[in-house]
C-alpha positions in Angstrom: -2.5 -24.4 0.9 -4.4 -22.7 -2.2 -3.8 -18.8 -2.0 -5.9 -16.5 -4.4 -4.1 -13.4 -5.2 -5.8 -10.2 -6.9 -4.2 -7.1 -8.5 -1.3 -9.4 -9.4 0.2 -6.6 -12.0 0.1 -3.8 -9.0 3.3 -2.0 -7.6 2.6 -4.4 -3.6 0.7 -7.9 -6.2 3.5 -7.6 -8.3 5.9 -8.6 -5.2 3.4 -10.7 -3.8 3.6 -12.8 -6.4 7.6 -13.6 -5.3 6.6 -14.0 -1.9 3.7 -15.8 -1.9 5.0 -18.8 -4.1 6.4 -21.1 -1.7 3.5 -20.6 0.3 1.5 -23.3 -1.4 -0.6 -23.1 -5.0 -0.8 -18.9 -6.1 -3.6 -18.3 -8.2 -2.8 -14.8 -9.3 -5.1 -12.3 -11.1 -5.5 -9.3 -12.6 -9.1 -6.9 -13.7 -8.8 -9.0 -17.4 -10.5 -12.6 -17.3 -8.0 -15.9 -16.9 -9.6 -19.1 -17.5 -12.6 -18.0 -16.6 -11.8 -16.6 -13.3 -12.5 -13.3 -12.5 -10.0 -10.8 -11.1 -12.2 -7.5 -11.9 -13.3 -5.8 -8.6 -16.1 -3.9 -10.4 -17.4 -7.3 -11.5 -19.0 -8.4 -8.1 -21.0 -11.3 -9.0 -18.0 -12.5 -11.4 -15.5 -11.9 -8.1 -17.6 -14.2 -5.7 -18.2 -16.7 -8.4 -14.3 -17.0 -8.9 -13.7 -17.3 -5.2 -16.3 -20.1 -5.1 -14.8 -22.1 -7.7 -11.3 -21.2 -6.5 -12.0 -22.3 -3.0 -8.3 -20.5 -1.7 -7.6 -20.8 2.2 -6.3 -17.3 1.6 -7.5 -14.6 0.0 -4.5 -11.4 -0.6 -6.5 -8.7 -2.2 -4.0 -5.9 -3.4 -5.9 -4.4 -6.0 -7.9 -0.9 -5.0 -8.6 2.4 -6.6 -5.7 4.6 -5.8 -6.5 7.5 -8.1 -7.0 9.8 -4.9 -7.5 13.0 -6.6 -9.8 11.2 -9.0 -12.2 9.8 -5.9 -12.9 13.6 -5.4 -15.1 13.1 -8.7 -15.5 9.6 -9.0 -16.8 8.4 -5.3 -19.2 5.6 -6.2 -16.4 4.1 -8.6 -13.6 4.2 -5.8 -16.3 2.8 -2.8 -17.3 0.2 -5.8 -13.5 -1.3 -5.4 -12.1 -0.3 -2.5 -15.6 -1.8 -0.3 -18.3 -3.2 -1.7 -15.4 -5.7 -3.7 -14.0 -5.9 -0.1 -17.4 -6.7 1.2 -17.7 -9.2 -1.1 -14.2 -11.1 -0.1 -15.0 -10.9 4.0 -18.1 -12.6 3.1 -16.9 -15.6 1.0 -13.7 -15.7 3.3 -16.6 -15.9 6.2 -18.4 -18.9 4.9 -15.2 -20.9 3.7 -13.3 -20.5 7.0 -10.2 -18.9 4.7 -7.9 -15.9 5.7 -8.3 -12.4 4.4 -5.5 -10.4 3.8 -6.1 -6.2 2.4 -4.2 -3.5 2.3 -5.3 -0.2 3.8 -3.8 3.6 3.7 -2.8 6.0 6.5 -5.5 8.0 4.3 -8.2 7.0 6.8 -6.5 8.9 9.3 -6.4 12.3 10.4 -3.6 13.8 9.5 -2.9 16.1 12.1 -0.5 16.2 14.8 3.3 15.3 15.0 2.8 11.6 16.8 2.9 8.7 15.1 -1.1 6.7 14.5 -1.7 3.8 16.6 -4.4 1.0 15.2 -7.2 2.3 18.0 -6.6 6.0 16.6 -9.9 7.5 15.9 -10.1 6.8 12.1 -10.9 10.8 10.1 -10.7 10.5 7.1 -9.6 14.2 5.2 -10.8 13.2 1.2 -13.9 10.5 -0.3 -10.7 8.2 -1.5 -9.8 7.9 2.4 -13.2 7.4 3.3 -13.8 4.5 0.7 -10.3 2.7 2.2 -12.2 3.0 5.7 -15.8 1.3 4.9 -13.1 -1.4 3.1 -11.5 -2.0 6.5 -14.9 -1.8 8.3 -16.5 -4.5 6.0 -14.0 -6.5 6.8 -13.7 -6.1 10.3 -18.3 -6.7 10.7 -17.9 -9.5 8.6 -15.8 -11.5 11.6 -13.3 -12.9 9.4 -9.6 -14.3 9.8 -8.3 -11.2 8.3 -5.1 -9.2 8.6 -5.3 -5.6 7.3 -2.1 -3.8 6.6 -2.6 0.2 6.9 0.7 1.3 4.8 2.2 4.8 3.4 4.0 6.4 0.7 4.5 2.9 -1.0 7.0 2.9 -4.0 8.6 0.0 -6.0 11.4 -0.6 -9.0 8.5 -1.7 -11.2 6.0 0.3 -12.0 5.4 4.7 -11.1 6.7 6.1 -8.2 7.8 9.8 -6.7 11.4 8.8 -6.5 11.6 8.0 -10.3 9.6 11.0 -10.9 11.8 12.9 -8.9 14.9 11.7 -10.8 13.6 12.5 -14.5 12.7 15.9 -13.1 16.0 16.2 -11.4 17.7 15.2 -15.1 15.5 17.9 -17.0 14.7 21.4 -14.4 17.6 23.3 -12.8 15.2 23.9 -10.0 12.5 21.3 -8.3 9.8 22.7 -5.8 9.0 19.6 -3.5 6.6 19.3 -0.2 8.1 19.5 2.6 5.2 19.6 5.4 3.9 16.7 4.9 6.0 13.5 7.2 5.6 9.7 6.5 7.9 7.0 5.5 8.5 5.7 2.3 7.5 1.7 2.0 8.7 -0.6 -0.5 6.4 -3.2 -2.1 9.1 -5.5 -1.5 9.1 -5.0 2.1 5.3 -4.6 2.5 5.4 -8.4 0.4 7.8 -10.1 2.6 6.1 -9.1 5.7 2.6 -9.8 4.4 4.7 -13.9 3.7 5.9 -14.1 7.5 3.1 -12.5 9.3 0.5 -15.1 6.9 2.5 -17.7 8.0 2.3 -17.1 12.2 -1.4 -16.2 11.7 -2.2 -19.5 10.2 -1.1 -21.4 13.1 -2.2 -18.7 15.6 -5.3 -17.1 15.1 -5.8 -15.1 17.4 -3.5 -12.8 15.6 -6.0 -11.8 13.2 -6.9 -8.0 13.0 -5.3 -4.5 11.9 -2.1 -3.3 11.6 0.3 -0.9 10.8 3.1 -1.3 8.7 5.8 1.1 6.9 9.2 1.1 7.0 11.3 2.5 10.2 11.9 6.6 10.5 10.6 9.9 9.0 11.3 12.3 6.4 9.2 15.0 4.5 8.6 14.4 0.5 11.8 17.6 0.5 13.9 15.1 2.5 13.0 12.2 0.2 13.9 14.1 -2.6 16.9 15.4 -1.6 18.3 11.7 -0.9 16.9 10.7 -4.3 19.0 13.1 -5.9 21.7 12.3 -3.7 21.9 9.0 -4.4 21.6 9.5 -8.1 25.1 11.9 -8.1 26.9 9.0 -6.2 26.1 7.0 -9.0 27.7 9.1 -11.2 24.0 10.6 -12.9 24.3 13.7 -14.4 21.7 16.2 -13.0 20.8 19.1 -14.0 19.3 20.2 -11.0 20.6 22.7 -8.9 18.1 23.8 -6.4 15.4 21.8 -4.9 13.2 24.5 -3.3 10.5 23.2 -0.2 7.3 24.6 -0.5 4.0 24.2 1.9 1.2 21.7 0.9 -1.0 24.9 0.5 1.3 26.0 -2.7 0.5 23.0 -4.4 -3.8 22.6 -5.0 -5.4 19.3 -5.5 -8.7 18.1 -5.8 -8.1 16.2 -2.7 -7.1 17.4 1.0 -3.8 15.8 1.8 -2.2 14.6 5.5 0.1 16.2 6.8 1.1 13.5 9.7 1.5 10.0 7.6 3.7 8.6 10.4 2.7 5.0 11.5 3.3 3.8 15.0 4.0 0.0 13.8 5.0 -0.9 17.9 1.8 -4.0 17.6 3.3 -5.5 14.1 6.7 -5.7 15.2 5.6 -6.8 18.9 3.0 -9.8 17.9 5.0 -10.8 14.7 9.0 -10.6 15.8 9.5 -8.4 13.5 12.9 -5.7 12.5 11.3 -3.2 10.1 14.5 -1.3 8.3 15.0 2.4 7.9 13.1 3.7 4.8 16.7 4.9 3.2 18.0 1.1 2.8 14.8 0.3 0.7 15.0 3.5 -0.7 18.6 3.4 -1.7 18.8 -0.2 -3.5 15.6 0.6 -5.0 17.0 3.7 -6.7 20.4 1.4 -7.6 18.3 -0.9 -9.0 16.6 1.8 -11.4 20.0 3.3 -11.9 22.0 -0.1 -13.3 19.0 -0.6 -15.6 
């Protein structure tokens, strides 16, 4: 099997590339040019040539635009990679009879309520980078392709940026941290989000019929306050000297951005565990040997 990954240097591609490998032959690229193949999402006509000359049996796109505050003012650039690149994969995945795998947000949701989002959930998106990771689920889903689509929150990783390491330098330099607390969803590691993506290919290969959406975080809630607090926790068992003393939760509305946030990122992930066999772990074990991980470094 000949697997052609993209945004191979991402927080989820960088993972990918661990899980994927005994899959069969990984191709793995990034936006800059590899032996002539062509990882850049704004380069259509480069993208479809190397997909041609590739000829993978799966195609694992985990590069997007996830500047979301950015999309507010740059709309054509984030629908350039985050649907017509998409567009551009469900075709060529079309014609050569190969498997699509993408990664969506809970973004294209609502945002409303306390329940947890089903797949069939009317799709609302509240900001334009929400609305450009909907027309990349819809391109795929017209184009009739073997796909599976992951909709995922709050993802974080050791490598790379993340709000738990930002929380921990912060805790390290302020006495006092304001931190969101209306806002519920469940941090998702990249690890978790890869290994998944490695078992779930692996079913849908021999069972088709398992192609289509779903969601996929880690078990449990908590607000960006209560993830913040066990960051911090975590950091004093492990001996970190903090100089914080009060982490203060504030309302969404206290802190502006250029794009609307949800306030309900809770996935119901019922269908992924049902149709896959699948145990998805509480987000404080991912959490917690993510942050010892960082902490031993």
């Amino acid at each position: 099997m000949k697997i052609l990954l993209l945004g191979k240097n991402g927080q989820v591609g960088w993972e990918l590339q661990r899980s994927l490998a005994p899959l069969g032959e990984l191709i793995a690229l990034d936006r800059h040019a590899e032996e002539g193949l062509c990882g850049d999402l704004l380069n259509l006509e480069g993208l479809r040539a190397t997909i041609r000359r590739v000829k993978p049996d799966v195609i694992v796109n985990a590069a997007a635009y996830n500047a979301v505050d950015n999309a507010e003012s740059e709309p054509e650039l984030a629908s350039a990679v985050n649907a017509m690149a998409v567009q551009v994969m469900a075709e060529e995945a079309k014609m050569m009879d190969a498997w699509l795998i993408h990664y969506s947000s809970d973004y294209v949701l609502g945002g409303q309520g306390q329940t947890p989002w089903r797949e069939a959930d009317l799709a609302c998106p509240l900001n334009l980078y929400g609305k450009s990771k909907l027309a990349g689920e819809q391109v795929i889903q017209a184009s009739d392709c073997n796909h599976l689509i992951f909709r995922t929150s709050w993802i974080y990783g050791a490598r790379g940026h993340n709000f738990a390491k930002t929380i921990l330098r912060l805790a390290k330099e302020r006495e006092a941290i304001s931190v969101i607390a209306d806002q519920i969803g469940a941090p998702t590691g990249s690890d978790l989000i890869a290994d998944v993506t490695a078992f779930a290919l692996q079913q849908a290969l021999r069972r088709p019929e398992l192609s289509g959406l779903y969601h996929l975080a880690a078990s449990g809630e908590v607000s960006w306050y209560g993830y913040a607090s066990h960051v911090i926790d975590v950091a004093r068992a492990h001996d970190e000297r903090l100089a914080v003393k009060l982490i203060n939760p504030i309302e969404t509305s206290a802190y502006p951005a250029a794009a609307r946030r949800p306030l309900n990122s809770r996935l119901n992930t019922q269908k992924l565990r049902d149709n896959f066999s699948l145990h998805l772990p509480d987000w404080r074990s991912g959490v917690t040997r993510m942050l010892r991980e960082v902490l031993n470094k």
